[in-house]
N, C-alpha and C positions, 0 to 999 in steps of 0.2 A: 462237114466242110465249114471252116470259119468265114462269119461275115469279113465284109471289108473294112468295115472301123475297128473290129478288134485286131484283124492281121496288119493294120496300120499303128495301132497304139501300142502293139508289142514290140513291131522294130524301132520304137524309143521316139517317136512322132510327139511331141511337145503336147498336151491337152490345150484345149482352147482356153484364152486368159481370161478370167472373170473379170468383172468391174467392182469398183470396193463403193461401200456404200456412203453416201454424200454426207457431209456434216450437218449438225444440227442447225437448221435456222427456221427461225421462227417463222414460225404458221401454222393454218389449221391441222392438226396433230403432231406437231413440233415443240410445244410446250417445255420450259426447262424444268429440270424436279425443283421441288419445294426443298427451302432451306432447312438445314436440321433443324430441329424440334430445341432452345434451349441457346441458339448461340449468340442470342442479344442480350441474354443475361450476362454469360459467360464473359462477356467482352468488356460489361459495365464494370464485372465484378475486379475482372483483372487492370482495368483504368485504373481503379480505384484503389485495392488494397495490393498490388503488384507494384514492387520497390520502392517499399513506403519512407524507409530513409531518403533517397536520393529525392524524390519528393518535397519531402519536408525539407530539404536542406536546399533547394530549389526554389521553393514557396519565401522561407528566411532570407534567401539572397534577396529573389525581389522586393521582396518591405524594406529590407536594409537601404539598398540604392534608391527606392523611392524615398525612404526619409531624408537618405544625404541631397537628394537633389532638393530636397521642397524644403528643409532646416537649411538650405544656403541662401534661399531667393531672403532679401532684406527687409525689416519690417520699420516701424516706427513705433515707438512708445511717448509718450508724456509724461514725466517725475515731477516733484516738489524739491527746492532745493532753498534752505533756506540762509538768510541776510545776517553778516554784524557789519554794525558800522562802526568806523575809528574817526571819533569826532575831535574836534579841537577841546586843548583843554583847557578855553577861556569862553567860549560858547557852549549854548545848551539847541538840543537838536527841539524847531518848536513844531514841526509840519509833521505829519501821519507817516511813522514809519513801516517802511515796507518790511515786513516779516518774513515772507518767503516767493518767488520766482514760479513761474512754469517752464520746464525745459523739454523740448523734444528734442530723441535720442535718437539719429538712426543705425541698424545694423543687420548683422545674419539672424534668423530667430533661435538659432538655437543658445546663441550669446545675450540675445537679450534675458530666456527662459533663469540663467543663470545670474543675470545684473542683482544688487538689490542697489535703490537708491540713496541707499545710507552710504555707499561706500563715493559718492562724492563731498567734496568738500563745500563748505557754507562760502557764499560768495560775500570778500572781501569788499565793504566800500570804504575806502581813504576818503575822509573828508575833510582831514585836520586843512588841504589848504583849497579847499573847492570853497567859492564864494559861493550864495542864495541861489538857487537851480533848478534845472532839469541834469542829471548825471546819469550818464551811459550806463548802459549794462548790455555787456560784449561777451561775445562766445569768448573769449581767452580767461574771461572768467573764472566759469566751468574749469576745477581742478579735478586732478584723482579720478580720472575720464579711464576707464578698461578701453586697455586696447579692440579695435574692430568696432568700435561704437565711435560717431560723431555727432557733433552737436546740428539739429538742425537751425534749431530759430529756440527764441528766450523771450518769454510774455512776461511782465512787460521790459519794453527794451529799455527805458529811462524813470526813474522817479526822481519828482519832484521835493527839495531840501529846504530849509528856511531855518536860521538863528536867530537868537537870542543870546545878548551880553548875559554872562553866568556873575549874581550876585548871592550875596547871603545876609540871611537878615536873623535878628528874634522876636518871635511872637510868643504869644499871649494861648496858654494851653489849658482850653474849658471844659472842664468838667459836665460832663451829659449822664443824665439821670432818666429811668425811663417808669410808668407805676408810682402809686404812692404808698406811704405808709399805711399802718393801720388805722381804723377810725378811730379819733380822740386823739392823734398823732402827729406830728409836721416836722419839714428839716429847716433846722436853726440856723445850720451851714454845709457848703458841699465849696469844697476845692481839691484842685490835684496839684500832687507834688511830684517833679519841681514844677511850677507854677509856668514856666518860661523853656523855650525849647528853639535854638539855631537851627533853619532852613536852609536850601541849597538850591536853586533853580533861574528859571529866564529873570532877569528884570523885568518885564512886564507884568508877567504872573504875580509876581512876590511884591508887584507894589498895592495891588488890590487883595493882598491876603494878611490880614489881622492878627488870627489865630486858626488854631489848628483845637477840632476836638479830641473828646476820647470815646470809645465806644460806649454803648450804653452801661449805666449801672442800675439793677434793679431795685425798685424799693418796695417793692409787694410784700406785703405784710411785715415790714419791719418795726417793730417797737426799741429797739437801741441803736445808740453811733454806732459805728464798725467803718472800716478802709476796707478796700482792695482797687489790685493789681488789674490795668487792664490796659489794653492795645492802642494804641492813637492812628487814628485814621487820617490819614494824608493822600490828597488830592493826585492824579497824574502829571509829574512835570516837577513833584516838589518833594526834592530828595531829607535825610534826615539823619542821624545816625542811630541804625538798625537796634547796637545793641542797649540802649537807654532804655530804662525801664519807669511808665509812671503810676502812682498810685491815688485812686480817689477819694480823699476820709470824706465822712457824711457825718451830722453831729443831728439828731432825733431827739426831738423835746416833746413833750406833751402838749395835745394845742389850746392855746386860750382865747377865751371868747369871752364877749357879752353880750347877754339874750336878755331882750325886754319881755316880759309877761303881763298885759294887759286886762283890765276889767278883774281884778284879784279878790271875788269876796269876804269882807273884813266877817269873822265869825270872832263870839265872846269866851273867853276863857277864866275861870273862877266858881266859886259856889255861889256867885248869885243868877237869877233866872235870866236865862236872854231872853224870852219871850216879851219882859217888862222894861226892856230897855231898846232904846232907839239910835240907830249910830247915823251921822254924816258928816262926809258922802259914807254911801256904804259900799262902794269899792274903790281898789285903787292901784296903781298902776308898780310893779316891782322888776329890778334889774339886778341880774344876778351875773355875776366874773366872776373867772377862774376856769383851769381845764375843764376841756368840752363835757369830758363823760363824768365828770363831778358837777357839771350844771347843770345838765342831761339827767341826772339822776336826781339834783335838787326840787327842779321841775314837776318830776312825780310825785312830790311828799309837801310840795307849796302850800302854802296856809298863813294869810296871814290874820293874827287876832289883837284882840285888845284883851287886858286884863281886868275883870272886875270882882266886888268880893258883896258878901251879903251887906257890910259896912257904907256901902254907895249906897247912897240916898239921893243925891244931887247933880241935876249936869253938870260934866268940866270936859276937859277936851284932855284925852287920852293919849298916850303914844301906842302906835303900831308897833310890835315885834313879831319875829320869823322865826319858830323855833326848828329844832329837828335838822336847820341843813348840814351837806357833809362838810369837814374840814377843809377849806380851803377854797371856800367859796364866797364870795363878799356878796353884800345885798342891799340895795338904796330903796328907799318905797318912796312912795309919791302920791297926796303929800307922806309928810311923815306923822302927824298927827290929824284926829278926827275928832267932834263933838258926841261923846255919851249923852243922851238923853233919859229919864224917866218916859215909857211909855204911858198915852192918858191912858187912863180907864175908860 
């Protein structure tokens, strides 16, 4: 005989419902599994080398816009720009002319990267009808300006002008020599040709100016005349005409002199004995002329004597002569005659 829970569960009696089991929540032995072994790598790896085009072409966009934004912001530069002036053509300009300007530019930077500042123009100043001054110097100045650039400010804003009535005069063109010849040598003459040379500049200037030199000419170690060709040096303020050419002749002589030689002992010359003869005075004083290095060289070989012969017997007063000197050499002795004596015994 069947129990009663089975003859109940055969005529189709529902089994009793179970209850499902709870979800995981944390607590003591609720733990979640550990992460797969590898998937922090995996994840770096695909940041990284996973659509490396779109990427990169990502990375390029950004630097692009950042440069467009930060080459717009405006920058400032400082150039040099440099000065002619257009003076009258009856004055001469006499005050420190200004050469060149400071300009600051401003603009985008990537307009400036591109500027150079050769490509403005030299700032114009008219003066043909501006009196003695201070004269402006205005941003409308600034030409040949690239567009996207403006002028901030122009250092300095004015310089100061001052004239001079424009005269011309002729002066006196000196010869400048620099060294000497050689020893035994000297110059007889130094001039340049042409001799005279037309100036151009303030009347002020040109009334305290004489002459005009020429550059140095060397005279180291010259023993002859000779010319040449050389530049004349002129002053700031005192114009000339460029192409005039002048030349210095130099004329080189030999130099003369007269040398005294004192205390000269008078020595005998002849076949009779000096020893037995007595001179006074027995020196005496000789002055030799004529080029240096022929006196110079007479000096070495001086002598001077008396002549006597075995035939003296007798005091008399004898003349001095100088033999041996070179040609071209004169000689005065002092005195010019001396008393020969017989020495006693």
């Amino acid at each position: 005989m069947r129990s009663r829970s089975e003859t109940i569960g055969s005529l189709g009696r529902a089994p009793a419902r179970q209850s499902k089991a709870p979800p995981n929540v944390p607590g003591p032995g609720n733990d979640p599994p550990p992460p797969e072994k590898g998937l922090v790598r995996r994840w770096i790896q695909g940041a990284l080398f996973e659509n490396t085009g779109l990427k990169f072409l990502s990375l390029v966009l950004a630097a692009t816009v950042f440069l467009l934004v930060n080459t717009d912001k405006d920058r400032e530069i400082t150039v040099r720009v440099g000065v002619r002036y257009e003076l009258p053509a009856d004055k001469v300009l006499t005050s420190e002319p200004l050469e060149e300007v400071r300009v600051t530019l401003k603009g985008p930077l990537r307009r400036l990267r591109q500027f150079d500042e050769r490509e403005l123009g030299r700032i114009e100043l008219d003066l043909r009808t501006s009196p003695s001054g201070d004269v402006a110097i205005t941003h409308d100045m600034i030409t040949n300006l690239p567009p996207g650039l403006e002028v901030l400010s122009v250092s300095p804003r004015s310089v100061r002008v001052a004239f001079d009535r424009r005269v011309e005069k002729v002066v006196e063109v000196a010869a400048s020599v620099a060294a000497r010849p050689q020893h035994g040598y000297t110059t007889a003459e130094i001039k340049a040709t042409p001799p005279t040379i037309k100036v151009r500049g303030g009347e002020r200037l040109l009334a305290a100016l004489a002459s005009l030199k020429t550059a140095d000419v060397s005279l180291e170690g010259r023993t002859d005349s000779f010319e040449q060709l050389v530049e004349l040096i002129v002053p700031d303020g005192v114009h000339v005409d460029p192409t005039q050419r002048f030349t210095v002749h130099v004329r080189i002589v030999e130099e003369l002199v007269t040398r005294r030689v004192p205390n000269q002992t008078i020595a005998i010359r002849g076949d009779a004995d000096p020893t037995k003869w007595v001179i006074a005075p027995a020196q005496v004083e000789v002055t030799l002329t004529g080029a240096l290095l022929a006196v110079e060289k007479a000096k070495e070989v001086l002598q001077p004597v008396v002549k006597l012969t075995t035939a003296d017997t007798k005091a008399r007063d004898a003349d001095i002569v100088v033999d041996g000197l070179p040609p071209g050499v004169g000689v005065r002795i002092s005195p010019e005659r001396v008393r020969v004596s017989p020495a006693r015994p």
